[in-house]
C-alpha positions as CSV (number, residue, x, y, z in Angstrom):
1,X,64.0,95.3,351.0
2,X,65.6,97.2,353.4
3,X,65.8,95.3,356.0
4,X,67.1,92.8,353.9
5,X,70.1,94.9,352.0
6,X,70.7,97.8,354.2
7,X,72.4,101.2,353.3
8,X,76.3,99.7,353.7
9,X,75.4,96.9,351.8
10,X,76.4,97.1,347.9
11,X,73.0,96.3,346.1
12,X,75.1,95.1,342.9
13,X,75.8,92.2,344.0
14,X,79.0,90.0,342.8
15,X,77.6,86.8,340.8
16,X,79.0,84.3,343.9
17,X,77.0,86.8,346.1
18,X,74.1,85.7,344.2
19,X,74.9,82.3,344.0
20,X,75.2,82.0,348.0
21,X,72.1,84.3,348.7
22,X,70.0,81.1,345.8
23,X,71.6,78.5,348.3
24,X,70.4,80.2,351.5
25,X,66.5,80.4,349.5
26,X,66.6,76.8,348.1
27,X,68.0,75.3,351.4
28,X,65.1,76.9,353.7
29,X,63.8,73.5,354.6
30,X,66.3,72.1,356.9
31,X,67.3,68.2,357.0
32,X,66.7,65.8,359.6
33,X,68.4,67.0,362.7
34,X,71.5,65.1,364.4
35,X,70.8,63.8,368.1
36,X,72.1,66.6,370.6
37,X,72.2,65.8,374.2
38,X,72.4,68.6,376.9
39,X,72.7,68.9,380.4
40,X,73.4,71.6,383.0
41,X,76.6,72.2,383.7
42,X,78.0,74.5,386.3
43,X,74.7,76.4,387.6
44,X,76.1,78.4,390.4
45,X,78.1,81.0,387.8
46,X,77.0,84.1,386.6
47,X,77.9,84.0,383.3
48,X,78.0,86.7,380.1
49,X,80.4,84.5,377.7
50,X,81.6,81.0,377.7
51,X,84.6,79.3,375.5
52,X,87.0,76.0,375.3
53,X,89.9,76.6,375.8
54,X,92.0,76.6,372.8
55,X,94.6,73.9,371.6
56,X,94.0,69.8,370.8
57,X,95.3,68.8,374.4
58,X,93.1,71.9,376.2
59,X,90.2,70.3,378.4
60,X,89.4,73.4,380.5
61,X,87.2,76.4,380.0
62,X,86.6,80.5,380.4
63,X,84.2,82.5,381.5
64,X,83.4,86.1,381.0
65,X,81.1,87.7,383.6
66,X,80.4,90.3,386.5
67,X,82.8,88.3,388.9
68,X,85.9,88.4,386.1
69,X,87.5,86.2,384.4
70,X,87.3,82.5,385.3
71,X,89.7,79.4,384.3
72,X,87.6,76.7,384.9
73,X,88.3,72.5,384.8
74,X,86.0,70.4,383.1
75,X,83.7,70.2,385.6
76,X,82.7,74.0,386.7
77,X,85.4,74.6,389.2
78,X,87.8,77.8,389.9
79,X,91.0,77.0,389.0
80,X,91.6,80.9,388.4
81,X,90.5,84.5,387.9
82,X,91.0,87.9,386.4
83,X,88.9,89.9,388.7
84,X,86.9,92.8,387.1
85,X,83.4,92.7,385.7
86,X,83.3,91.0,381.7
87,X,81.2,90.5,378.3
88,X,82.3,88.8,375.2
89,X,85.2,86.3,374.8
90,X,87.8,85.2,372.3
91,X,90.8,83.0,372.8
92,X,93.4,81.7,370.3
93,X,97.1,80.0,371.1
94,X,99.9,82.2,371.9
95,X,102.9,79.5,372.3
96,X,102.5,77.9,375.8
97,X,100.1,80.5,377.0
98,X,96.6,81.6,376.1
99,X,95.2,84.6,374.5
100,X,92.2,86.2,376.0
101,X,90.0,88.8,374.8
102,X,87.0,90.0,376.2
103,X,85.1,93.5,376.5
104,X,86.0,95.4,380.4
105,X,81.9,95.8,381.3
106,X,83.4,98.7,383.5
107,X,85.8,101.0,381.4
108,X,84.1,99.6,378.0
109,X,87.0,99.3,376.5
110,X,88.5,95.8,374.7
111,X,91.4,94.3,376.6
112,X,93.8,91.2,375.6
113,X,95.2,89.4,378.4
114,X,97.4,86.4,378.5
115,X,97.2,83.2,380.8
116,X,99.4,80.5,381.3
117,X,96.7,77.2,382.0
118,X,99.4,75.2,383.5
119,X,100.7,77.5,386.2
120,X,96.9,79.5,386.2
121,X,98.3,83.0,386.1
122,X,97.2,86.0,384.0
123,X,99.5,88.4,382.4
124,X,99.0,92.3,382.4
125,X,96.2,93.5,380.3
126,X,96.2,95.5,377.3
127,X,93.9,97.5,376.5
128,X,92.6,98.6,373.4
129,X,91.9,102.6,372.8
130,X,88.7,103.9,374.5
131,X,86.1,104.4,371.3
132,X,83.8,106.6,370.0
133,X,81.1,103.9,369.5
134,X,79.5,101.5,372.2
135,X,81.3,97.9,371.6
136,X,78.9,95.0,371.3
137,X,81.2,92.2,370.5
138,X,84.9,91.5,369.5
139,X,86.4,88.4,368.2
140,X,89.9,87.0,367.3
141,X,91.6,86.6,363.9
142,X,95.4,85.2,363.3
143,X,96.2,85.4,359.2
144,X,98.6,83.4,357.5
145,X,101.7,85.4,358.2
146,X,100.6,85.0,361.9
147,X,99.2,88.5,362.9
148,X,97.0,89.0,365.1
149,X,94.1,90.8,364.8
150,X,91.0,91.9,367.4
151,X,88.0,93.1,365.4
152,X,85.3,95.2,367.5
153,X,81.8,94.8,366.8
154,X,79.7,98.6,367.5
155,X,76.5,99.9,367.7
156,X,74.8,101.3,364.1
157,X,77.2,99.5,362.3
158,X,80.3,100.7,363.3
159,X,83.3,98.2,363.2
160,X,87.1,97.8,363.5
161,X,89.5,95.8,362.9
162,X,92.8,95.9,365.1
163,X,96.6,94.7,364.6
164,X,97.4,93.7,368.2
165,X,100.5,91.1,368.2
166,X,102.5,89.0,366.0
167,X,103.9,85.3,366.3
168,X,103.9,84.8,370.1
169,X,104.4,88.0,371.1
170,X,101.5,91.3,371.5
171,X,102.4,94.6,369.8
172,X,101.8,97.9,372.7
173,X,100.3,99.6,371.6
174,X,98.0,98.0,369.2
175,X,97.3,99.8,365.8
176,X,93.9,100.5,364.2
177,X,94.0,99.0,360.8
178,X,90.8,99.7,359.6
179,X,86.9,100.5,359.8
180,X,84.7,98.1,358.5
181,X,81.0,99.1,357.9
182,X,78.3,96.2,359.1
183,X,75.1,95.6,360.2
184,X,73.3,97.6,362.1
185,X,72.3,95.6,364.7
186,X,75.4,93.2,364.6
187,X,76.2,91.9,368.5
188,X,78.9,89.0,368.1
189,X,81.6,87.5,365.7
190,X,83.6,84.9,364.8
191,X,86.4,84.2,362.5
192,X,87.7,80.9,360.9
193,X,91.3,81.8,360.9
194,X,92.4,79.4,357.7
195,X,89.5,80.3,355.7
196,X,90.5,84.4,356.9
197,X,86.2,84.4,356.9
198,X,84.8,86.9,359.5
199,X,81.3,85.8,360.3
200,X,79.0,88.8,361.8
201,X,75.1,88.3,362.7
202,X,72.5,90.9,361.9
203,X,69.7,89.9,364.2
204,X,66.8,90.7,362.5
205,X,68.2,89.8,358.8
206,X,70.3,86.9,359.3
207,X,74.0,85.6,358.9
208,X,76.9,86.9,357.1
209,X,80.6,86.1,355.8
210,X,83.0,88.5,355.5
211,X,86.7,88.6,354.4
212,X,88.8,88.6,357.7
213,X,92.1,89.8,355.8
214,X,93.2,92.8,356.9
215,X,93.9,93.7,352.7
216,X,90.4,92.6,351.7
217,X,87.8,94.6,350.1
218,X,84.9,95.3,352.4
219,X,82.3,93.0,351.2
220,X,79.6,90.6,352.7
221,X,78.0,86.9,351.6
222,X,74.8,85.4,353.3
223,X,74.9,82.1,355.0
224,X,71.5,82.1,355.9
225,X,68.9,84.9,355.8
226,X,65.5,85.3,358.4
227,X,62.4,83.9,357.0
228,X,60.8,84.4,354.4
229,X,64.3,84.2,352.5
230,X,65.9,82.1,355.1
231,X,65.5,79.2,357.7
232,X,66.2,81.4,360.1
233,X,62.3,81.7,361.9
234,X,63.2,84.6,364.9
235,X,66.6,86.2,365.2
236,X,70.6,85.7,363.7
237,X,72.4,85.4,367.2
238,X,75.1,83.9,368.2
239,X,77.8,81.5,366.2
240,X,80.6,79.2,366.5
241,X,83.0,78.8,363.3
242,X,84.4,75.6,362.6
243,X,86.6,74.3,359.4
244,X,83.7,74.2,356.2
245,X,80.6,74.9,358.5
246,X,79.1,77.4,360.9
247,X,76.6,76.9,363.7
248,X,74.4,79.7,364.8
249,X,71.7,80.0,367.6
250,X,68.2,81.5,367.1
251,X,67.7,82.5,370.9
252,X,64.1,83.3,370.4
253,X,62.6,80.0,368.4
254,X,65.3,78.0,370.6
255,X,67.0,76.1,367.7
256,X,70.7,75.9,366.7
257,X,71.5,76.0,362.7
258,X,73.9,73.9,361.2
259,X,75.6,75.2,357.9
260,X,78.0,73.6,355.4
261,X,80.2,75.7,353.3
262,X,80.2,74.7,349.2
263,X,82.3,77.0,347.6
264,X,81.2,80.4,347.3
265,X,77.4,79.4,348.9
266,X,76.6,78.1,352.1
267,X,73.9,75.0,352.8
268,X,71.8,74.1,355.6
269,X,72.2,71.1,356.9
270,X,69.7,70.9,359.8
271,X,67.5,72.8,362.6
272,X,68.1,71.4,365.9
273,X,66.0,72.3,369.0
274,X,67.3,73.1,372.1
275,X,64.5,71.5,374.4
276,X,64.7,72.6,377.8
277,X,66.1,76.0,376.9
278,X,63.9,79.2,376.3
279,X,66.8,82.1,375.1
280,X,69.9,80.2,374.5
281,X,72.9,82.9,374.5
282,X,76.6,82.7,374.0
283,X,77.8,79.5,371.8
284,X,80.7,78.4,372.2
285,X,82.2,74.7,370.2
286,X,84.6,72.3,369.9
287,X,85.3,69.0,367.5
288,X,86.0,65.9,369.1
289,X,86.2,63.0,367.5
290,X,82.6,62.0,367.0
291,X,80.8,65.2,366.4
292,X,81.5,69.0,368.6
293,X,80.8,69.6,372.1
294,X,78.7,72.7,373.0
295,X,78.6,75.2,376.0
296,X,75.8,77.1,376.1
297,X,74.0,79.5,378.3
298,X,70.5,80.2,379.0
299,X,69.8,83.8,379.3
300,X,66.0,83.2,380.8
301,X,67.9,81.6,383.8
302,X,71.2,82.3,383.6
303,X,72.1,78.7,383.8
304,X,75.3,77.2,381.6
305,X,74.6,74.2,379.4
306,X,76.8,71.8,377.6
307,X,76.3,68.5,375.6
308,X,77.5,67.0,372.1
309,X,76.0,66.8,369.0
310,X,77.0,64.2,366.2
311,X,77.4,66.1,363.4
312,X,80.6,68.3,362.0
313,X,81.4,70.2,358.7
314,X,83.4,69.1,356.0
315,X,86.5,70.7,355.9
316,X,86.3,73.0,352.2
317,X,89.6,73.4,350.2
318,X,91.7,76.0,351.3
319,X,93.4,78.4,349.6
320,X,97.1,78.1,350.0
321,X,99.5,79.7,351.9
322,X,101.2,82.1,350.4
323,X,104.7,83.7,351.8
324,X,104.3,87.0,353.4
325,X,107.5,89.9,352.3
326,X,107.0,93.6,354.4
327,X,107.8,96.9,352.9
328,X,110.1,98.4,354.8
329,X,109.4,102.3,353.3
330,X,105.9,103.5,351.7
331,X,105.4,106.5,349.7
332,X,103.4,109.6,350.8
333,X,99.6,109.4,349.8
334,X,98.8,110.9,346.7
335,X,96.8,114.0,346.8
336,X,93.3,112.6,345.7
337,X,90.7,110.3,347.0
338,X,89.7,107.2,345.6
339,X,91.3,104.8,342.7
340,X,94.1,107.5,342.3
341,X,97.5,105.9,342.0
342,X,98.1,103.7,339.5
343,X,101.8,102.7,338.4
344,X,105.5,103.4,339.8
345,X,109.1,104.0,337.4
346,X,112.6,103.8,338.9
347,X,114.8,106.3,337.9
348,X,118.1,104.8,339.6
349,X,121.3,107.9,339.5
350,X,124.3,107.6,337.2
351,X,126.6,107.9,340.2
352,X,124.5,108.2,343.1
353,X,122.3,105.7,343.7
354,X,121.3,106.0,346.8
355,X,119.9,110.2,345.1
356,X,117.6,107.8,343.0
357,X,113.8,108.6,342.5
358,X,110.6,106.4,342.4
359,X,108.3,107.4,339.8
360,X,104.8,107.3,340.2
361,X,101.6,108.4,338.4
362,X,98.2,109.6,339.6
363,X,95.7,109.4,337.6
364,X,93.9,112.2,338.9
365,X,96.4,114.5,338.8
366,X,99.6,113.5,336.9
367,X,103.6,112.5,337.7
368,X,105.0,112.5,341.2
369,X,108.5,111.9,342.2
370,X,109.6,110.4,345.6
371,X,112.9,109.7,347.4
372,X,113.6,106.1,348.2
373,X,112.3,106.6,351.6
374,X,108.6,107.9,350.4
375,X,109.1,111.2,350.7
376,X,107.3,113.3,347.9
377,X,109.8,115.7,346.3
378,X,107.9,116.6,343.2
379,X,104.4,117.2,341.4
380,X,103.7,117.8,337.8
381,X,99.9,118.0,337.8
382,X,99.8,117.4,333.6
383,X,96.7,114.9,333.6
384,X,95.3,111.8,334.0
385,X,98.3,110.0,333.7
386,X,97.8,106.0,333.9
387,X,101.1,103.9,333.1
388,X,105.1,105.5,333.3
389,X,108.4,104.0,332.1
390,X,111.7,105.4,332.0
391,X,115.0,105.3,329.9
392,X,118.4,106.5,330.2
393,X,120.8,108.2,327.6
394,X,117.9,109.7,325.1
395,X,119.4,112.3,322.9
396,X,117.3,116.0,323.5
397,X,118.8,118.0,320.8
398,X,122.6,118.6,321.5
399,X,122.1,117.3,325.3
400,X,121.5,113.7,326.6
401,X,118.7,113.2,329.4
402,X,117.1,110.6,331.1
403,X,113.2,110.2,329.8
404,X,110.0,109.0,331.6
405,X,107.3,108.3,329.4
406,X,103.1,108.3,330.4
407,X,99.9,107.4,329.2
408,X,98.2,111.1,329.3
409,X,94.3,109.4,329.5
410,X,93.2,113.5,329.4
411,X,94.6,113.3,325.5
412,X,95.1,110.2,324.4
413,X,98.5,111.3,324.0
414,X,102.1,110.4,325.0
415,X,103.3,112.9,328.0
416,X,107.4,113.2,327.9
417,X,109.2,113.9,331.0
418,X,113.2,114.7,331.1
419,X,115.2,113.7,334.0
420,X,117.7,115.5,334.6
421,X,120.8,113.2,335.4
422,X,123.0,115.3,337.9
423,X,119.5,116.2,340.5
424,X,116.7,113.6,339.2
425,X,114.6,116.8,338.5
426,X,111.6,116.7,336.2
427,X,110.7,118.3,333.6
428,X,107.9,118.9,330.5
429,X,109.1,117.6,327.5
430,X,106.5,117.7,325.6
431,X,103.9,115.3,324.2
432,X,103.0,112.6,321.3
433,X,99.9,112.7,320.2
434,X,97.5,109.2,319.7
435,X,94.5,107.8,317.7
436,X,94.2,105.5,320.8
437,X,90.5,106.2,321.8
438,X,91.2,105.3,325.5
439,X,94.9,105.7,326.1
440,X,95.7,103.2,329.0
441,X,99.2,101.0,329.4
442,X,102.6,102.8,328.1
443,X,106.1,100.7,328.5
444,X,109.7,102.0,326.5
445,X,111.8,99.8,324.6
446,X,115.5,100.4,324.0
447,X,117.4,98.4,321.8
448,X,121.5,98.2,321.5
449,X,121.3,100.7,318.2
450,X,120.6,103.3,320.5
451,X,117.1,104.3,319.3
452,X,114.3,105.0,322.0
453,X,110.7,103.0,321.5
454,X,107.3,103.4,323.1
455,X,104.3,101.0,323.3
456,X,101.2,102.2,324.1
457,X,98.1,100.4,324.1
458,X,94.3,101.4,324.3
459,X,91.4,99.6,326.4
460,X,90.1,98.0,323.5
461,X,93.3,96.0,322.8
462,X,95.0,98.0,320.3
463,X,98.9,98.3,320.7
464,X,101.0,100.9,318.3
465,X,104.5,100.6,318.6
466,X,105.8,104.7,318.0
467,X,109.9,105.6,317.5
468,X,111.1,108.5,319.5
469,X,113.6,110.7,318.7
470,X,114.5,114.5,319.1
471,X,117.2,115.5,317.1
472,X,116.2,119.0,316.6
473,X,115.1,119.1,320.1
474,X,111.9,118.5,319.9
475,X,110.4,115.3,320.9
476,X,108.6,113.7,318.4
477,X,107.2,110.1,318.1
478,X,106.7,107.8,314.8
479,X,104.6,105.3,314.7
480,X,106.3,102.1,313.0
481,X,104.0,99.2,314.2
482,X,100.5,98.4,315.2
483,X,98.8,94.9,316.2
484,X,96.4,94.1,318.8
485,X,95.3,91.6,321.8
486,X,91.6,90.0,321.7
487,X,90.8,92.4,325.1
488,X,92.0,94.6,327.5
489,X,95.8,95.0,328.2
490,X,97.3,97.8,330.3
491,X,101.0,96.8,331.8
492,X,103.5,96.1,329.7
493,X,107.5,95.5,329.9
494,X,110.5,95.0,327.2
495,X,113.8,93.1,327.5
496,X,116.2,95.4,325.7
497,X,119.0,92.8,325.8
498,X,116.9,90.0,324.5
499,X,114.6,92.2,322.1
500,X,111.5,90.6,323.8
501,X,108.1,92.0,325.0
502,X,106.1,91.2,327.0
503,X,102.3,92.0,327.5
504,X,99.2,91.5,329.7
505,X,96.0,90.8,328.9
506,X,93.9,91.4,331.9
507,X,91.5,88.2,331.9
508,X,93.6,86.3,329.7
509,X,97.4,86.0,330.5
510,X,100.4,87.2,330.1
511,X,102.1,87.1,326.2
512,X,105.7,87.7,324.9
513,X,106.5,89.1,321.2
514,X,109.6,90.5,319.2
515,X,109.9,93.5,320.2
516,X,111.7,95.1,317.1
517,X,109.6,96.8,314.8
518,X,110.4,95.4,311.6
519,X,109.6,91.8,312.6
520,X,105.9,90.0,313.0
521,X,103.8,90.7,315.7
522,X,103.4,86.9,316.4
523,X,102.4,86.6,320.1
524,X,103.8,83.5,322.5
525,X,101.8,82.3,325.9
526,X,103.6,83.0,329.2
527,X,101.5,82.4,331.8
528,X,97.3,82.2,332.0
529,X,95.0,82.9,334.2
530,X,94.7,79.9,336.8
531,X,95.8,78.7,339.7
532,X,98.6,81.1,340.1
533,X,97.5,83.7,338.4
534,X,94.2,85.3,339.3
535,X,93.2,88.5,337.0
536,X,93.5,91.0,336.5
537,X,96.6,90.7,335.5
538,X,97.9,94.2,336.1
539,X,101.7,95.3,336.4
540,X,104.9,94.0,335.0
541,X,108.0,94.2,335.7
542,X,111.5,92.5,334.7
543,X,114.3,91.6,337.6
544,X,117.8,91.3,335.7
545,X,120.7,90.5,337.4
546,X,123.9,88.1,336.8
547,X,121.7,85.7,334.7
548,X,118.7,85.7,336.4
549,X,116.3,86.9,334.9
550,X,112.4,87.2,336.2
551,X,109.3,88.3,335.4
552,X,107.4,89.9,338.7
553,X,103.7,90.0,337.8
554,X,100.6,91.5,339.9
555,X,97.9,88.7,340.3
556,X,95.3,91.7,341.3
557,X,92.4,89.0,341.7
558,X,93.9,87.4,344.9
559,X,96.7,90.2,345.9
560,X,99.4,89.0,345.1
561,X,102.6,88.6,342.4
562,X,103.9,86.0,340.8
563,X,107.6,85.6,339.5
564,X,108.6,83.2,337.0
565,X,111.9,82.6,334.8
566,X,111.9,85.5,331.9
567,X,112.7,83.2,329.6
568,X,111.0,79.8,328.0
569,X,110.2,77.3,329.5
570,X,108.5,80.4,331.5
571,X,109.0,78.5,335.5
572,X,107.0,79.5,337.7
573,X,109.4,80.6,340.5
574,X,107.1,81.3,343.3
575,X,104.0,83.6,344.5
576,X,104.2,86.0,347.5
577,X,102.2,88.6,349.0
578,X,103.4,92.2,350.6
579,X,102.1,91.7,353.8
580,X,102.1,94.3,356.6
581,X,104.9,95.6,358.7
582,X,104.0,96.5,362.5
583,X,107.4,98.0,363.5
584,X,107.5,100.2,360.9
585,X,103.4,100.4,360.8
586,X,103.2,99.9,357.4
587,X,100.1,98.1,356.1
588,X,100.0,95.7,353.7
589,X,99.7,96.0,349.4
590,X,96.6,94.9,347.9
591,X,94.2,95.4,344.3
592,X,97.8,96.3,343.0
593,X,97.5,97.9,339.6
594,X,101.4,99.0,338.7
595,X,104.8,97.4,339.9
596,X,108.7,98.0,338.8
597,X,112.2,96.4,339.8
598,X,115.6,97.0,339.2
599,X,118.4,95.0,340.4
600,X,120.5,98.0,340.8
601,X,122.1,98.0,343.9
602,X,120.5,101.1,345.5
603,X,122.3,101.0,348.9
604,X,121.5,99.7,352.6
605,X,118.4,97.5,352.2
606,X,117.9,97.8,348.7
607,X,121.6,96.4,347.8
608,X,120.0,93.5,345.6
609,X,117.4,95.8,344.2
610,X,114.0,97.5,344.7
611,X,110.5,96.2,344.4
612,X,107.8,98.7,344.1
613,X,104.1,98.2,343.6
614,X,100.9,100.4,344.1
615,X,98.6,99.4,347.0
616,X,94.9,99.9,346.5
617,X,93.7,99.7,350.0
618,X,96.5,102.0,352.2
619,X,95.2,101.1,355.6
620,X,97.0,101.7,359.3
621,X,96.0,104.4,359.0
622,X,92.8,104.5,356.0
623,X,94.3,107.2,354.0
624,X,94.4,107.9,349.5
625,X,96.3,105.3,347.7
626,X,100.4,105.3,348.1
627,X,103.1,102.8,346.7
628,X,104.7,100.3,349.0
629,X,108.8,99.7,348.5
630,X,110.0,95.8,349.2
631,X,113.7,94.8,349.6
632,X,114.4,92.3,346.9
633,X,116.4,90.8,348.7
634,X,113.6,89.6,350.9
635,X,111.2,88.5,347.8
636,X,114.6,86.3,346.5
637,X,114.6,84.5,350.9
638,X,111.5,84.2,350.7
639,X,111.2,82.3,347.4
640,X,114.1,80.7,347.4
641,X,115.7,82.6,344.7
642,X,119.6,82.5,343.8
């Protein structure tokens, strides 16, 4: 089995795992194979790599190889070269020019190098760091907020992925994103840009998908796995990606593979021999309008090969497109490994709101308190904390003090913070106890009479609804409601002006509610989980400002947040995602668990407000968990938003 599901390979596999793994063992038997015609084509090159040259109009070609790179015409002849000695190659549009990337044999290092095809020059090369690992392949990726991306395939299943340019333009230096284990005996890839699929062989096991984003979670699915479990008869090689389909070369049984992407699974669609050829190498395609055109090269001889094949994938529904908003400042990590921070407060200054503080729990340690720039100014290591809200104007006795309220998962209890209101300072304010078995999402209600009122809700979908108050000074909490949701909730939010709550329900939707204690606990749909949103359904926050009111929601199942209209009919206003900044080298959010806004303005870029969120994955560089901060003002551009 080992050679089969190696070490880095989850053995748990996720049920569409599964299901593509059944499609690659009930699809060994390929079908009839299309007609393929091939024919020598430019014999006197020496030759490592081949590829078309991108774009519809493009009709020349590239060459990687001990005498540099070569621009070729259609027919094999030097139109240009980029002397120096070369293995791999990747190209991809970069406005009129090129984009060219290919392993230097020499320095062993990965290089990107621009050419313009019309006037046949190259650019200046940029070279990616020297590594610690040998580099067997590389391959291209641009993602829907147009990044680019190199990612290096290593030796003992080492691999990279790199941030090396955005739009038109390369970034110098180019940023290491992050490491991503594979196969140990991986030697090429290839990425289908609008499907964001990374496809790596493992010669001796067989073909495999990965997610190309830069956010995803580091998981594989099989397209097609080495006999006994597979068509494939020898060796996983070389492959070409195309829209819905994949083709792959066994170099030792002499055959390409054709594969056709349903859904989660991939099918194969037919064995074709390569007759003529004994150890075809380095595939590279292109659709025309009948079928593809191949280059391919022989590594027995050394010869280059092309011909067309009448066949082509069908193109697979694509996700959509979603708009792309950067954080401009990111939190420090927290201070523990792992699925650490969970969900951010704003604490926003009576007078001074640019002194405000970003709340944020760790639920490994307990409440930290940043500066609107990231910068850690506080820890209170009281607990497992999970969920945090915050209120102003709570009465402490004689005084008045801002509170923050968490979900202490150590005790099932309540844990009460003050804030003090001249510095933003923290402290102990003591604790509610709860017959919650598994304390998990906490949000604060506070109503025009004044009064102070905490939900807090348990795993198995249990809500109590407790009254705070301190008049003596002593915090204590009265419970005045209970009801329940049919399974797990966690984030939660209250509109104080309209009495409202509203609730999550991780695989269910998102509900609303009176939020006063004395009335039913009769819950109202929001949104389900759909098309928009994907669970879990995770944070929730409320944006009020001048009439607008919105509901900003984490769709944790395809990273990313909705925002709708706060009030019925419930619009949908728009989805986004908090992609990465590379000027400020801050990565992306993803697998976000808490979010808050205000529409306070805050000063400079936060004038229309402050979106916060927790980001699972903190990549650029791979460090613990952080939170990511988002103008508003951008979220509102890019959606449209008044």
């Amino acid at each position: 089995m080992t050679r089969i599901f190696p070490l880095n390979t989850k053995l748990s596999l996720p049920k569409h795992y599964l299901l593509a793994l059944i499609a690659c063992l009930m699809t060994s038997h390929a079908q009839a194979a299309p007609s393929l015609k091939l024919q020598p084509w430019a014999q006197d090159l020496s030759a490592n790599a081949v590829a078309f040259l991108p774009g519809e109009a493009a009709t020349g070609r590239l060459l990687a190889g001990r005498d540099g790179l070569l621009l070729l015409d259609d027919q094999g002849r030097e139109l240009s070269r980029f002397n120096g000695a070369f293995d791999s190659l990747d190209t991809r549009v970069l406005g009129a020019n090129v984009l060219v990337t290919s392993l230097d044999s020499d320095r062993q290092q990965a290089l990107l190098v621009s050419l313009d095809p019309q006037k046949r020059q190259w650019g200046t090369p940029l070279y990616l760091p020297a590594r610690d690992f040998p580099v067997n392949g590389l391959c291209l990726y641009r993602d829907e907020a147009s990044n680019l991306f190199v990612f290096l395939v290593g030796e003992e299943g080492r691999g990279e992925q790199w941030l090396v340019g955005h739009g038109e333009q390369l970034s110098e230096p180019a940023q290491r994103v992050r490491g991503l284990p594979l196969p140990p005996d991986a030697t090429t890839c290839q990425v289908q840009d609008d499907a964001n699929q990374l496809f790596v062989n493992e010669e001796r096991v067989g073909w495999w998908a990965y997610p190309a984003s830069s956010e995803a979670e580091s998981v594989r699915a099989p397209v097609a796995m080495r006999a006994p479990f597979g068509d494939i008869r020898q060796v996983a090689g070389a492959m070409a990606a195309l829209p819905g389909g994949m083709l792959g070369l066994d170099p030792q049984a002499a055959q390409l593979h054709l594969y056709q992407q349903q859904d989660q699974a991939w099918v194969a669609q037919a064995r074709v021999p390569l007759t003529g050829l004994k150890e075809p190498e380095s595939l590279a395609v292109r659709l025309t309008k009948t079928g593809a055109q191949l280059l391919l090269r022989d590594d027995d001889n050394g010869r280059l090969y092309q011909g067309d094949i009448d066949w082509q994938p069908t193109p697979v529904p694509l996700a959509p497109r979603l708009p792309n908003v950067a954080a401009i400042a990111q939190s420090e990590p927290v201070a523990r490994q792992g699925d650490s921070a969970d969900d951010p407060a704003i604490w926003v200054h009576p007078t001074t709101p640019a002194l405000s503080r970003v709340l944020g729990t760790n639920k490994k340690q307990g409440l930290l308190a940043y500066d609107l720039q990231g910068k850690l100014l506080q820890e209170l290591p009281v607990g497992r904390l999970n969920n945090v809200d915050v209120r102003s104007g709570f009465k402490l006795g004689s005084q008045t003090v801002d509170l923050a309220v968490a979900s202490n998962r150590d005790r099932n209890s309540l844990s009460l913070f003050s804030v003090d209101r001249a510095s933003g300072e923290l402290r102990e304010a003591g604790e509610v106890p709860t017959p919650l078995k598994e304390i998990y999402g906490i949000c604060l209600f506070q109503p025009d009479s004044g009064e102070l009122y905490a939900f807090a809700n348990g795993k198995d979908g249990q809500y109590l609804q407790y009254r705070l108050h301190a008049a003596d000074g002593s915090i204590k909490g009265e419970l005045v409601r209970q009801f329940s949701v049919d399974s797990q909730p966690e984030g939660c939010v209250a509109d104080d002006l309209r009495q409202r709550l509203f609730l999550g329900e991780e695989d269910v939707g998102v509900w609303t509610m009176d939020a006063r204690a004395d009335q039913p606990a009769t819950l109202g749909s929001v949104i389900k989980v759909g098309a928009q949103l994907h669970a879990d359904v995770e944070g929730i926050a409320l944006y009020q400002s001048a009439g607008h009111d919105y509901l900003v929601i984490s769709s944790q199942g395809n990273d990313s947040y909705v925002v709708l209209d706060a009030q019925p009919p419930y619009a949908v206003r728009g989805t986004f995602r908090v992609g990465l900044n590379a000027a400020a080298r801050i990565d992306g959010a993803s697998e976000t668990d808490g979010l808050e806004v205000v529409s306070a303005n805050l000063g400079g870029a936060w004038s229309r407000g402050l979106l916060v969120v927790q980001d699972g994955r903190k990549r650029m560089p791979e460090q613990a968990q952080n939170f990511k901060f988002v103008p508003w003002a951008d979220v509102a551009k890019a959606l449209g938003l008044p």
